[in-house]
C-alpha positions in Angstrom: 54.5 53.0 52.7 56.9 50.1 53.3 58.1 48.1 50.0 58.4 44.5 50.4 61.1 43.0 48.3 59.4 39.8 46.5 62.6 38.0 45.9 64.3 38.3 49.3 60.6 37.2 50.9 61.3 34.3 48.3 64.7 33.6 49.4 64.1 33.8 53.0 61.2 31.5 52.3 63.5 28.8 50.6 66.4 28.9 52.8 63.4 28.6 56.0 62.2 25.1 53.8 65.7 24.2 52.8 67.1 24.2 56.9 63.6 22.2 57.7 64.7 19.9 55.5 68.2 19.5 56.6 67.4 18.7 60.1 64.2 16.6 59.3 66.2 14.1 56.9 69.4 14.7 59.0 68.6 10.9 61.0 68.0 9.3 57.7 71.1 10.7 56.2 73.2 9.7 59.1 71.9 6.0 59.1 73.1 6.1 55.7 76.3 7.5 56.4 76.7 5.3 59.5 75.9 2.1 57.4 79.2 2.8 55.0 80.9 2.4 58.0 83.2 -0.7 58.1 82.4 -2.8 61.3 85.6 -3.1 62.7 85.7 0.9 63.1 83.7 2.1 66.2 82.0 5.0 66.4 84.2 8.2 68.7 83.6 11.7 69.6 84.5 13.6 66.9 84.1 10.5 64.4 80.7 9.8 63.8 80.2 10.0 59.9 81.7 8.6 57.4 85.2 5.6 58.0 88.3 5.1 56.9 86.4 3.5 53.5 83.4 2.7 52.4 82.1 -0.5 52.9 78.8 -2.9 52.6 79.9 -5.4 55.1 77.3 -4.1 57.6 74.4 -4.9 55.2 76.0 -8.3 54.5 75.7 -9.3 57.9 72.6 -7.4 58.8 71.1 -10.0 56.5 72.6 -12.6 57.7 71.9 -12.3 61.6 68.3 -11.8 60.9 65.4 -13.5 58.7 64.7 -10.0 56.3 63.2 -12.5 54.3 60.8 -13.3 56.6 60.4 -10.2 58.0 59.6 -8.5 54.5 56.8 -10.9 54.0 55.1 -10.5 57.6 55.0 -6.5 57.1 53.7 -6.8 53.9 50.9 -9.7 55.1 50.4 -6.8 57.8 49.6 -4.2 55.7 48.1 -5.2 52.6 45.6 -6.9 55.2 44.8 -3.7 57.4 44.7 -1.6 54.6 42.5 -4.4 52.7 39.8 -4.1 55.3 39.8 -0.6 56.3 39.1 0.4 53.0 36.0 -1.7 53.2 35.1 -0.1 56.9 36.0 3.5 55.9 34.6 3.8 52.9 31.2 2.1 54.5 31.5 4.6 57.3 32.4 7.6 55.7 29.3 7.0 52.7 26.7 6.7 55.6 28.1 10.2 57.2 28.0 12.0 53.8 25.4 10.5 52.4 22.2 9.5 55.0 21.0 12.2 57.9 20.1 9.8 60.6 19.3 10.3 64.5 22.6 10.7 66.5 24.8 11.5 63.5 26.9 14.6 64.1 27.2 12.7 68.6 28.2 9.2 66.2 30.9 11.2 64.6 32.3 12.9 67.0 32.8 9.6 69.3 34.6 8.7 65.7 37.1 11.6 66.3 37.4 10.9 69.8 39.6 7.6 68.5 42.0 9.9 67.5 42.6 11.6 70.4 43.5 8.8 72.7 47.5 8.1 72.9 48.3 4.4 71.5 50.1 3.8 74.5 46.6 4.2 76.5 44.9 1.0 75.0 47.9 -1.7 75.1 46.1 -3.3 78.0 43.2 -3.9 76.9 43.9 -4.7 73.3 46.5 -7.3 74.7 43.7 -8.9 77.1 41.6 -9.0 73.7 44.2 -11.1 71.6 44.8 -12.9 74.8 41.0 -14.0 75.1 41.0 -14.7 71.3 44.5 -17.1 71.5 45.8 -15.1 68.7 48.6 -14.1 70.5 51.8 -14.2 68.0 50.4 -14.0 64.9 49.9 -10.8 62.0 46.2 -11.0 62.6 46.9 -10.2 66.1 49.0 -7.5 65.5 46.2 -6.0 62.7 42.7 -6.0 64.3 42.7 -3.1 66.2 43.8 -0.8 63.0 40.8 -2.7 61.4 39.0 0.0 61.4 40.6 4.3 60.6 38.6 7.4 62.2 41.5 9.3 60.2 40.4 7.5 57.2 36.5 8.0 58.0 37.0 11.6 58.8 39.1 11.8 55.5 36.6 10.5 53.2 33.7 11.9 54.1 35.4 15.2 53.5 36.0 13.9 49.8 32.1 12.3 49.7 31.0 15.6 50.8 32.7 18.1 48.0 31.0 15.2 45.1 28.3 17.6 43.0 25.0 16.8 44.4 23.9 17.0 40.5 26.1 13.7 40.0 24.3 12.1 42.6 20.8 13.0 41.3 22.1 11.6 38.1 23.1 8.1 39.3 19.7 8.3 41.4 17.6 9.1 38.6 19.6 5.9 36.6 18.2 3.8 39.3 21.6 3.4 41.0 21.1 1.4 44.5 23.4 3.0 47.0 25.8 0.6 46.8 26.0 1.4 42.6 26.4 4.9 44.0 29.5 3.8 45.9 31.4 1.8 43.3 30.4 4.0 40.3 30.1 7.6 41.1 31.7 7.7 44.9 34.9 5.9 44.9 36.2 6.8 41.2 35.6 10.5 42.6 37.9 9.9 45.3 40.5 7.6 43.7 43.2 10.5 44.7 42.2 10.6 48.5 42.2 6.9 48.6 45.5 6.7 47.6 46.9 9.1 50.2 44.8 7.5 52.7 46.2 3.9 51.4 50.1 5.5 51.7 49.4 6.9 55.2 48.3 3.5 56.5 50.7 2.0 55.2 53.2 4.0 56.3 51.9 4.0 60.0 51.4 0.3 59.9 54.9 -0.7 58.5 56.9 1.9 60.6 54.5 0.7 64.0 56.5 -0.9 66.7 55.7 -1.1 70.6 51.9 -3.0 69.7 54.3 -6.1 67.4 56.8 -6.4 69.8 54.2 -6.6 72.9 52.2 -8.9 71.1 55.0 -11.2 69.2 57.9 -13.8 70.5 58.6 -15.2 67.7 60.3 -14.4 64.2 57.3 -16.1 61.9 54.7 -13.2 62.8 57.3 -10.5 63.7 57.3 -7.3 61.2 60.6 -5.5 60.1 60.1 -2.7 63.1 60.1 -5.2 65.7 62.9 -7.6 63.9 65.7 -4.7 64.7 65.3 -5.4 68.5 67.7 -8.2 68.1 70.1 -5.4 66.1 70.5 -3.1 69.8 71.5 -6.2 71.7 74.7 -7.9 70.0 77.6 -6.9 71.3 78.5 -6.5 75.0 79.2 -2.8 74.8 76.0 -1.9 73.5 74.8 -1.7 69.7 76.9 -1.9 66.9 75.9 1.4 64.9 76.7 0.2 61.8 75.3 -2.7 62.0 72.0 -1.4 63.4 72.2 1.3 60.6 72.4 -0.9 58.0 69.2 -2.7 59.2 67.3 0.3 59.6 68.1 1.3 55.9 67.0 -2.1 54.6 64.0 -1.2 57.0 63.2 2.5 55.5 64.4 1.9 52.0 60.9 0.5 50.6 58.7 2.6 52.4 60.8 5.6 51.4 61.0 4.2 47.5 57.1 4.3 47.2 56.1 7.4 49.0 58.8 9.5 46.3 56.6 7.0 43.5 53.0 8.7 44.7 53.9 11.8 46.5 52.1 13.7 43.5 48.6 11.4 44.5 49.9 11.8 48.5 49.4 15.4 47.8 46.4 15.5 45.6 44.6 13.4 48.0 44.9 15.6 50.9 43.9 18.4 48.4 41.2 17.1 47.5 39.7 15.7 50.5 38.9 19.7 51.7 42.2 19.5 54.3 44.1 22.8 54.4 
């Protein structure tokens, strides 16, 4: 009979998760790196870390070549407002599909899935003739309505609806609960953990999005962060300054990165919850 050794399995097992972890945060680290750099120092073969010193020049005029103020403000507009009503559409959708058997359901649903199947890229065309027929070109609400609506979200919440005791729902029934008491009193506060996640993966999608803002922005006063760092890859007539661009892209990830490491712990439970593996 072959002995497995616990603790090497378990050693093997960290070091596997600790090299994943290397190379998956080894472009964030390097921005950071890159960003110490002092401006006047190029980057070389060989040379590509840290400078001669460490300096935050690159941040002081990252903020002063570009409106970060403005910027700021757009992406949160952005994403406050698509999360805002997709949280009203998803939760909506996802109540009917756990809750009511209807004709054409399970066909319904799986045209839902379908959405998430189709590469961005595919529907720039006709999303961009939509804004273009609305004359919202240019502005955050153009760059929102076609994330109004989540078949991640709806596919992710109905998993949650589905695993709520049925007994729970008898008992709000039997209280006289209308089914859209059911929702706010019994359905949501069930699923306050999966709503979060959901919340931080739209977020996190929307904020870090950036071919559909720069297709359907020319201006700074509806342009999010993403599409604000074009402007950082073409100063200078050699190229991009890495410094300087790294020091954008910091100010850029910094937030995002600051409130996923606040509700990782409800990022997780969500996704635990909801019945995904």
């Amino acid at each position: 009979m072959i002995k497995f050794d616990k603790s090497r399995n378990r050693g093997l097992l960290y070091f596997i998760l600790i090299t994943v972890t290397i190379v998956w945060t080894a472009p964030l680290i390097w921005s950071f790196i890159a960003s110490t750099r002092p401006l006047n120092e190029a980057l070389g073969r060989g040379d590509v870390f840290f400078g001669t010193r460490l300096s935050i020049d690159s941040f002081r005029k990252a903020l002063s070549l570009a409106p970060f103020g403005r910027y700021f403000i757009n992406t949160f507009i952005l994403v406050i407002m698509v999360f805002a009503v997709q949280l009203v559409t998803v939760l909506l959708a996802a109540f009917a599909f756990a809750r009511y058997s209807f004709k054409g359901k399970n066909l319904l649903f799986m045209f839902i899935l379908l959405q998430m199947m189709i590469p961005t890229a595919a529907l720039l065309v006709p999303n961009f003739s939509t804004i273009r027929a609305l004359n919202i070109y240019d502005t955050i609400l153009a760059i929102g309505i076609p994330y109004f609506g989540s078949a991640f979200g709806v596919f992710l919440l109905r998993q949650m609806f589905l695993s709520i005791p049925e007994a729970l729902i008898s008992a709000g029934i039997i209280d006289g609960c209308s089914w859209w008491q059911l929702l706010i009193h019994i359905y949501i506060p069930q699923s306050v953990s999966t709503i979060t996640a959901f919340g931080i993966s739209s977020v996190s999608w929307h904020w870090n999005e950036f071919l559909w803002p720069l297709i359907i922005t020319r201006s700074d006063k509806a342009r999010p962060l993403t599409a604000g760092l074009v402007r950082f890859t073409q100063m200078g007539e050699i190229g991009a300054q890495w410094a300087l661009l790294s020091a954008a892209t910091v100010l850029v990830v910094l937030p995002l990165l600051a409130a996923f490491l606040i509700f990782q712990k409800n990022f997780m439970q969500g996704f635990l919850h909801s019945g995904i593996k």
